[in-house]
C-alpha positions as CSV (number, residue, x, y, z in Angstrom):
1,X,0.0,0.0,0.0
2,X,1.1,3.2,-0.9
3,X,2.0,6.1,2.2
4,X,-0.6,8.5,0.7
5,X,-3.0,5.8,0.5
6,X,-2.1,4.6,3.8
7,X,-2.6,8.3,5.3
8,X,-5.9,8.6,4.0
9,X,-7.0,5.1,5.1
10,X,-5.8,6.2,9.0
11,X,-6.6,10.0,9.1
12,X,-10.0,8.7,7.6
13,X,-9.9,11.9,5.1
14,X,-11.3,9.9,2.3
15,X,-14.6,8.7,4.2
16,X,-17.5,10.6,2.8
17,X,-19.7,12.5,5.4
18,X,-23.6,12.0,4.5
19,X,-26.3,14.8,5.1
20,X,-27.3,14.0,8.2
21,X,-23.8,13.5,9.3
22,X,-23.4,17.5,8.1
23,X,-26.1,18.1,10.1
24,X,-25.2,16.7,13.2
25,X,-22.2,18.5,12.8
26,X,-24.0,21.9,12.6
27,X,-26.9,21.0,15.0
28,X,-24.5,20.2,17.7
29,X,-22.5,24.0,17.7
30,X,-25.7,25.4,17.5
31,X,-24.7,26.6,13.6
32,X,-28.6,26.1,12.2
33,X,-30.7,29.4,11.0
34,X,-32.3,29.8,14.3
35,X,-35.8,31.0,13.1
36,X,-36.0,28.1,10.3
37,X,-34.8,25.4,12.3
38,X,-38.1,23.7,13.6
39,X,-38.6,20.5,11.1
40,X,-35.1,18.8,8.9
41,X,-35.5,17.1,5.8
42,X,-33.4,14.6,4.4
43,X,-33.8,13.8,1.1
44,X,-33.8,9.9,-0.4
45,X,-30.6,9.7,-2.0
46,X,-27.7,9.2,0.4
47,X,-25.4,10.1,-2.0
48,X,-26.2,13.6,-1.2
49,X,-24.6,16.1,1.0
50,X,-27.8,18.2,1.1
51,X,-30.6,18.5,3.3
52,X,-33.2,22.1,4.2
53,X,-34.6,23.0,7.2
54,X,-37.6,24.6,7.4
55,X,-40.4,26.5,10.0
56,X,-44.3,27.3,9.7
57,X,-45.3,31.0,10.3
58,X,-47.5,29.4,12.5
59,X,-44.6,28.4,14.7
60,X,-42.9,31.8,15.0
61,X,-46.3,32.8,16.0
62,X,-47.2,31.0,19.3
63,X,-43.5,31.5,20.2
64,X,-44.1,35.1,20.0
65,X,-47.5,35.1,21.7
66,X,-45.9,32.8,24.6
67,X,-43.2,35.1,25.1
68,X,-45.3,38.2,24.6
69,X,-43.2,40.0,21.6
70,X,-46.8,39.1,19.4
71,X,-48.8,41.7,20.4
72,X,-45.8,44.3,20.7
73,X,-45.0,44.1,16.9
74,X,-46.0,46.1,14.6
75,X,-49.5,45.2,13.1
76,X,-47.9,45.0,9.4
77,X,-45.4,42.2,10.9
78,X,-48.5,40.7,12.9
79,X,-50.7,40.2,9.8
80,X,-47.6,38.9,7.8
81,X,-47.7,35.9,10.8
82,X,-51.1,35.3,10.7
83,X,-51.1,34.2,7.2
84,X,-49.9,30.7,6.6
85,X,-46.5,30.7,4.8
86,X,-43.0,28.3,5.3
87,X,-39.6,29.9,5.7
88,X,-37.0,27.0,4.0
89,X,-33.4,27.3,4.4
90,X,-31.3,24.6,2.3
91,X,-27.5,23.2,3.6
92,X,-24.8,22.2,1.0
93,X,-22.6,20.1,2.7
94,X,-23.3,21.5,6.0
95,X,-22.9,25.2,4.0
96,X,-26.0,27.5,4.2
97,X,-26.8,28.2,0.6
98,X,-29.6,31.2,-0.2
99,X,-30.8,33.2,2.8
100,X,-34.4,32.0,3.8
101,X,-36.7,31.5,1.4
102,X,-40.8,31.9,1.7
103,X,-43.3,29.4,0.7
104,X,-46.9,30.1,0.1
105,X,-49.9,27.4,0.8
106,X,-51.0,26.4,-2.9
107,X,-53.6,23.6,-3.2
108,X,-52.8,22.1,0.1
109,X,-49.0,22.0,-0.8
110,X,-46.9,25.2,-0.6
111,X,-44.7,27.0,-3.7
112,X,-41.8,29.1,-3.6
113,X,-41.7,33.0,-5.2
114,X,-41.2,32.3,-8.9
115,X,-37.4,32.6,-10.3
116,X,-36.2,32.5,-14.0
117,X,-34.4,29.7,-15.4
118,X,-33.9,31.3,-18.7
119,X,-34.9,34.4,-20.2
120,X,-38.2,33.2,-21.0
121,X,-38.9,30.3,-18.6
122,X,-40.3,31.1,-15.2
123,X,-39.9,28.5,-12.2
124,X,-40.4,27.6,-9.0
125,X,-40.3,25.2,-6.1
126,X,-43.1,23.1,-5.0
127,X,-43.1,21.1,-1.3
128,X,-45.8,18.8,-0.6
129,X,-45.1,16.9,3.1
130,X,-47.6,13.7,4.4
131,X,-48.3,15.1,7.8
132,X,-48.6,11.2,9.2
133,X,-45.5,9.9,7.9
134,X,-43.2,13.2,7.2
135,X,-42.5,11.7,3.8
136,X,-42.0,14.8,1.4
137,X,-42.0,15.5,-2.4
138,X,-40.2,18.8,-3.6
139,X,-40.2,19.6,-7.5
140,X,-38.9,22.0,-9.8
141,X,-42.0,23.5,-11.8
142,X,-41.4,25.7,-15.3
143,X,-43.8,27.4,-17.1
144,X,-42.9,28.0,-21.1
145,X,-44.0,30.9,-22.5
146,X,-45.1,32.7,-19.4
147,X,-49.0,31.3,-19.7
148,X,-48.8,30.5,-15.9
149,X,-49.4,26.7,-16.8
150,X,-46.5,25.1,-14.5
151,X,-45.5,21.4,-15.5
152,X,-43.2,19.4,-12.9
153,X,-39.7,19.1,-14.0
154,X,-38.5,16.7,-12.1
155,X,-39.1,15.7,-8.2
156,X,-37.3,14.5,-5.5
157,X,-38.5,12.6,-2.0
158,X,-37.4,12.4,1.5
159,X,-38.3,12.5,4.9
160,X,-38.6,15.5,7.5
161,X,-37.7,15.0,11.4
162,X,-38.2,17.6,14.0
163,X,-34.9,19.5,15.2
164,X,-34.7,18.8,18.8
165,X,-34.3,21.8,21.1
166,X,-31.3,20.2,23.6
167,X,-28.9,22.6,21.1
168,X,-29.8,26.3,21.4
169,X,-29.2,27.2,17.5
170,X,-28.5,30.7,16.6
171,X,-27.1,30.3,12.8
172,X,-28.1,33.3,10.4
């Protein structure tokens, strides 16, 4: 066996981390957006280093009417909560990627704000989440021509866990 070989085999340099294993790594300094980190989702395919976070408005809510900061906001930001939206925040290898992005309740799933994927072809994000099992489906929807018809492009699935609150988070 070659030294360099034999290097990477004991350091342990070569072993792959998995999303959740980014994850952990993040969740246990604290390191996770701390408004978006109430649900995790992990998507099917192991072979990737990705995984989103994500909170309800309905979440930031009660915390605020608990902890009385509701009814001291200003009544713009109050009827901003009191509609139903999702605040997503994706992870690249344990790398925050966009800032937080809102999701608004479509047909009992919920879409992203639409973004261009070529000069002519608006796009967005679609999440739809099985409340029993947690199983999600998020697809990239385009619409050619701009004749707001939106097709699926192509979907992924995974799973969503709740972020436990032993770790204080307070990522941006």
């Amino acid at each position: 066996m070659k030294y360099s070989a034999l290097v990477l085999l004991i350091t342990g340099s070569c072993v792959a981390q998995t999303a959740r294993d980014y994850y952990k790594e993040l969740y246990a300094v604290g390191g996770l957006d701390q408004i978006v980190s109430h649900r995790v989702c992990f998507d099917d395919r192991p072979e990737l280093g990705t995984f989103f976070i994500f909170t309800e408005s309905k979440v930031i809510r009660e915390v605020m009417i608990a902890d009385g900061s509701f009814a001291k906001a200003p009544k713009d930001f109050q009827a901003k909560l009191n509609k139903d939206f999702l605040i997503f925040r994706g992870y690249d290898k344990g790398v925050a990627l966009s800032s937080e992005e809102p999701y608004h309740l479509d047909n009992g799933s919920w879409v992203s704000e639409l973004f261009m994927v070529e000069k002519d072809t608006p796009a967005r994000m679609r999440f739809s989440m099985t409340s029993e099992t947690l199983r999600y489906k998020r697809s990239i929807e385009t619409s050619k021509g701009n004749n707001g018809i939106f097709l699926t492009l192509i979907s992924t699935y995974g799973r969503c866990e709740l972020v436990p609150r032993a770790v204080r988070q307070h990522g941006k």
